[in-house]
C-alpha positions in Angstrom: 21.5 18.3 -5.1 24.3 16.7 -2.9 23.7 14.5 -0.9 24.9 14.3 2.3 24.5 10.7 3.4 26.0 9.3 0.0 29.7 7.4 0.3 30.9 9.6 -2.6 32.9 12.4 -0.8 30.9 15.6 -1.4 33.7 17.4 -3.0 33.8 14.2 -5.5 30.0 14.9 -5.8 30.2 19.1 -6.7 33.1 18.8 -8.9 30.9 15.9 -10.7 27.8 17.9 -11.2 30.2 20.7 -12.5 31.8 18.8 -15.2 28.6 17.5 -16.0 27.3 20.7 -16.4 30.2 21.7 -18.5 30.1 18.5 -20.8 26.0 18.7 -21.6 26.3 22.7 -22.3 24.7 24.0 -19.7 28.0 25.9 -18.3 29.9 27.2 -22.0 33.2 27.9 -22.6 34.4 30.9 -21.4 31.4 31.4 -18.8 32.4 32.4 -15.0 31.0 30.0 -12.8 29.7 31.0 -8.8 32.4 32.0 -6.0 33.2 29.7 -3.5 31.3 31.5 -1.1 28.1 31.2 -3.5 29.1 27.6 -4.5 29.1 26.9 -0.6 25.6 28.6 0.1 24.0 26.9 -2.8 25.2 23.5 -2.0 25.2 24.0 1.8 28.8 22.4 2.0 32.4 24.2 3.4 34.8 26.3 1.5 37.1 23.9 2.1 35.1 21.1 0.0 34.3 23.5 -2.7 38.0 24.8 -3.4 39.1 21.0 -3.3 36.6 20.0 -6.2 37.2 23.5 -8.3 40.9 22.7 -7.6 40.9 19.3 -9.3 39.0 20.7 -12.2 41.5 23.4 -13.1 44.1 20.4 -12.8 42.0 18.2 -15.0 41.6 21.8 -17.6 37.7 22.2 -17.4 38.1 24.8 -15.6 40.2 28.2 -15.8 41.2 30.7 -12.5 41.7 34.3 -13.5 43.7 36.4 -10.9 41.6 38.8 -9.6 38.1 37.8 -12.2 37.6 34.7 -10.8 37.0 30.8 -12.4 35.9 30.4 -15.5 35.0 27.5 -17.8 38.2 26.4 -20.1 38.0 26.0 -23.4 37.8 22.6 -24.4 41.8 21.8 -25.4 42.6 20.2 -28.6 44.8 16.9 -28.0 47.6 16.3 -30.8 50.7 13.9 -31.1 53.7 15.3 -31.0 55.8 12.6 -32.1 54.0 11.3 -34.5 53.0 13.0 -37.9 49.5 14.9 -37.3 47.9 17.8 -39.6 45.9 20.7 -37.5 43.0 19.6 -39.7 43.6 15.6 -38.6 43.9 16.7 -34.8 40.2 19.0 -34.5 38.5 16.3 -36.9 39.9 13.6 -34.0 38.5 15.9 -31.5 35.0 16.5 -33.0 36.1 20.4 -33.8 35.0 21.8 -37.4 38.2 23.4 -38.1 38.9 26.9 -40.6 41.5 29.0 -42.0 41.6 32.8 -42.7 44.4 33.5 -44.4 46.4 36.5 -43.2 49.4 37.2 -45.7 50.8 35.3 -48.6 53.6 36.5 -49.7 57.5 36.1 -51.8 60.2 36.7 -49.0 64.4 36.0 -49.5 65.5 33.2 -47.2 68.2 33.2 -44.7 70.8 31.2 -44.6 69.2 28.7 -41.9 65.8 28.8 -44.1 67.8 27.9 -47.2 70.1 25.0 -45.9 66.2 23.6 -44.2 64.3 23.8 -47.1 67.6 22.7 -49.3 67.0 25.7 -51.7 68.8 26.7 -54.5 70.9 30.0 -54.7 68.8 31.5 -56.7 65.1 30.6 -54.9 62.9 32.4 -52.4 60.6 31.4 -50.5 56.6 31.8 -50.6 55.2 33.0 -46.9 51.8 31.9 -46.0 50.4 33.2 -42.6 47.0 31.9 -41.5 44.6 32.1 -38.6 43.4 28.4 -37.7 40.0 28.2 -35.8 39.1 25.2 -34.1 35.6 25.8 -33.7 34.3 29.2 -33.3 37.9 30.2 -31.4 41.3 31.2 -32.8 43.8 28.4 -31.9 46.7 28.9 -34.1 48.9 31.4 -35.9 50.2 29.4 -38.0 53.7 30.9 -40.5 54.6 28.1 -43.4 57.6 29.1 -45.6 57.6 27.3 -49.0 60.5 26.8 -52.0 58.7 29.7 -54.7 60.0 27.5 -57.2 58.9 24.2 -56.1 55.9 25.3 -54.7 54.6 29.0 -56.4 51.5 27.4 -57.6 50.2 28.2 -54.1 50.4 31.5 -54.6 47.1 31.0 -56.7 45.6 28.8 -54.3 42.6 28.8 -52.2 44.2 28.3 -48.6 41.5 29.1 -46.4 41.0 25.6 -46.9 43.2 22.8 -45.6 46.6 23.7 -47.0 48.0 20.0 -47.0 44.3 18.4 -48.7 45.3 20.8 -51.5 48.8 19.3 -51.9 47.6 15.9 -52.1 44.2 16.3 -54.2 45.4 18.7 -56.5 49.3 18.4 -56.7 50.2 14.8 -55.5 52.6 16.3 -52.8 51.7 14.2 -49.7 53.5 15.6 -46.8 54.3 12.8 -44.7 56.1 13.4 -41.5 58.4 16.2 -39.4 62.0 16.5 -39.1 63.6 18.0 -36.2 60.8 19.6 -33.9 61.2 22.0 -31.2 59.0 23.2 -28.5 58.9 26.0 -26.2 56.4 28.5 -24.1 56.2 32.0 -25.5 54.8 35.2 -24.2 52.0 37.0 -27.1 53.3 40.1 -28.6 50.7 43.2 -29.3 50.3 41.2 -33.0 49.2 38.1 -32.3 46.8 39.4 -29.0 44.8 41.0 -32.0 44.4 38.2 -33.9 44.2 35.7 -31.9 42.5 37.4 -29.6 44.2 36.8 -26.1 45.9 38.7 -23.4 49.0 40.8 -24.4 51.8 38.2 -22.6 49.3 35.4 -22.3 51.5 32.0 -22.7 51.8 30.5 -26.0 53.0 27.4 -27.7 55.7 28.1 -30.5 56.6 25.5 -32.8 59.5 25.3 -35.4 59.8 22.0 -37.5 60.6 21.4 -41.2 58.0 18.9 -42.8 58.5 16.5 -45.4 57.1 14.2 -48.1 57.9 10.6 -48.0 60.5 10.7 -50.5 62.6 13.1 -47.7 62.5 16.5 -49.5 61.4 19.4 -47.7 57.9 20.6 -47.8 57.7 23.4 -45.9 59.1 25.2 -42.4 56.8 25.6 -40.0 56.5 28.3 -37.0 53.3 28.1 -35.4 51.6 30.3 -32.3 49.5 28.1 -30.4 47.1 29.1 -27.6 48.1 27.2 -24.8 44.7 27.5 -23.3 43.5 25.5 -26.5 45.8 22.8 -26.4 47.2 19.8 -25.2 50.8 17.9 -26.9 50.3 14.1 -26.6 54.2 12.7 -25.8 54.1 9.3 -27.4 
């Protein structure tokens, strides 16, 4: 209940009791939450208050507007540095998310010229494709594409990946990958492909990421080109 005599503004008050409502569970991602109108009735307070509290919670990402559905509880956004050196796996552990793989293709592609002169291949070498699904969660996050020298790296090709990809390196291989090169960053628009498997709107915005990674002795590990739900995440600029 608001309260109407309190010094706390009463749009401060609703868009409190919202996010609290979000945080302990009771509202779950993906959930529509009341109309204005409703949100009004209920709490006996204008539309004007109610718009300005769901207003600051779409800024602050708790909460989602759909043109035409209505407002709707985001997904909780996974923070990652993107300066610094940070596995998938590393960034949902940091965020309290249980994070799996489904592997989708795995694979022994040619390179082109730009993949060979990144990965610093020989003439004669291909290159292993591994495409993977990441969840953090119960929900898709990531399409994630990894290109791999075959003959540096073909032991993967016998390699349990629905695990974490880079754990395996170390543990099992003693390749630590240690930092990215050269990292761009831009907003995309989902193809027909990636709506099905990551389960989004055909044209719904995506991250896309294209970096080289690579071990602390400066060879290339890997190129990476990865999808990212834009809903689902949040770059750190530090």
């Amino acid at each position: 209940m608001l309260r109407q005599d309190d010094k706390v503004p009463l749009y401060v008050q609703l868009k409190e009791t919202i996010r609290s409502s979000i945080l302990n569970g009771e509202l779950k991602y993906g959930e529509k939450i009341p109309t204005e109108i409703e949100l009004s009735e209920i709490h006996k307070i204008s539309r004007i208050t109610v718009r300005k509290a769901i207003l600051e919670l779409v800024e602050e990402g708790y909460l989602i507007k759909k043109q035409g559905k209505g407002t709707f509880v985001s997904k909780p956004k996974i923070e990652r540095k993107i300066v610094h050196f940070l596995s998938f796996s590393e960034a949902c552990k940091a965020n309290g998310l249980k994070v799996t793989s489904k592997v989708i293709k795995k694979e022994i592609i040619q390179p082109t010229p730009r993949d060979r002169e990144k990965l610093q291949l020989d003439v004669d070498d291909a290159m292993i494709y591994i495409q993977r699904v990441r969840y953090g969660g119960e929900s898709p996050v990531m399409l994630e594409n990894n290109y791999f020298s075959y003959k540096n790296y073909n032991f993967l090709l016998g390699e349990d990946l629905e695990k974490s990809l880079y754990k395996t390196l170390e543990d099992k291989h003693q390749i630590i990958p240690s930092h990215s090169g050269e990292l761009s960053l831009e907003i995309v628009r989902a193809t027909e492909d990636q709506t099905e498997i990551l389960k989004v709107a055909t044209g719904e915005p995506l991250f896309y990421m294209d970096t080289v990674i690579f071990d602390k002795n400066e060879r290339p590990v890997h190129i990476g080109k990865q999808y990212i739900i834009g809903e689902g995440y949040k770059f750190i600029l530090k």
